[in-house]
C-alpha positions as CSV (number, residue, x, y, z in Angstrom):
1,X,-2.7,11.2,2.7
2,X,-4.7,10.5,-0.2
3,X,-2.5,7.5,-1.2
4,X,-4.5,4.2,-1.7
5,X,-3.6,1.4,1.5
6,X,-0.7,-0.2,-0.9
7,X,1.2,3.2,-1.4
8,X,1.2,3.2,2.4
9,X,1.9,0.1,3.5
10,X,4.5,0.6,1.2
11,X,6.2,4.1,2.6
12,X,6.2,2.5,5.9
13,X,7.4,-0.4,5.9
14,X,10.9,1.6,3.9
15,X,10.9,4.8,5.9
16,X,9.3,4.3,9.4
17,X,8.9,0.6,10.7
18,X,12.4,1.0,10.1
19,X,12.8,3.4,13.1
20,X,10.3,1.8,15.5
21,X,11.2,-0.9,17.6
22,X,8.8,-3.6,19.2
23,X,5.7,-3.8,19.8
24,X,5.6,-2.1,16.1
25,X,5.5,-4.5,13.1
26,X,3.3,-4.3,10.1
27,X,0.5,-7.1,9.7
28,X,0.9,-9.5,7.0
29,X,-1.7,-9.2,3.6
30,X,-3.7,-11.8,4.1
31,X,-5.4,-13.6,0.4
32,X,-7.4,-16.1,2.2
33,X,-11.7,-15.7,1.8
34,X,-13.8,-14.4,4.5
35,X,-14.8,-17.5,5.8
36,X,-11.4,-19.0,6.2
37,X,-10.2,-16.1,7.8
38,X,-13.2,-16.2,10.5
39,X,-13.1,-19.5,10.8
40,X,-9.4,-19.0,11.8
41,X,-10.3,-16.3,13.9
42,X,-12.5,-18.3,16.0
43,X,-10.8,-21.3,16.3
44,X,-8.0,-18.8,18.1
45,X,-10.4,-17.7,20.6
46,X,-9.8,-13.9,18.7
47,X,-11.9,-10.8,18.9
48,X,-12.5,-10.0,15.5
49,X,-11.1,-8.9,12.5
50,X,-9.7,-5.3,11.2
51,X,-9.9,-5.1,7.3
52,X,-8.9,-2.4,4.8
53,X,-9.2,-3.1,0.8
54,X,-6.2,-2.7,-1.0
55,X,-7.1,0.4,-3.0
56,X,-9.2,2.2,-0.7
57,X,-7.8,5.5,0.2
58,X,-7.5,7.1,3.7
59,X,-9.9,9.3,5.0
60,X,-9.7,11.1,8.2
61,X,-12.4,12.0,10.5
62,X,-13.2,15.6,10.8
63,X,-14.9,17.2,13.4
64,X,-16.3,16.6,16.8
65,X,-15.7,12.5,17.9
């Protein structure tokens, strides 16, 4: 799906979260800066952090891995 991570988010949070039941829920945007975010992160004893720029676009893997 070519569409950048907004588009998306976007189409499922209307046509699938919808459908799904818990544990499923869609993450929050977050607009803080890096270091407030790990600072957060540590101070609630969390693994790490999964990010994804707003207008990047999805590209699957291909081949072997």
């Amino acid at each position: 799906m070519p569409e950048q991570l907004s588009v998306r988010r976007d189409l499922l949070s209307r046509h699938l979260l919808p459908q799904l039941g818990e544990p499923i829920r869609e993450s929050s945007q977050l607009n803080v800066s890096l270091l407030d975010l790990l600072r957060a992160v540590k101070t609630h004893g969390l693994e790490g952090i999964v990010a994804k720029r707003l207008d990047s676009r999805y590209e699957p893997l291909t081949g072997p891995g």
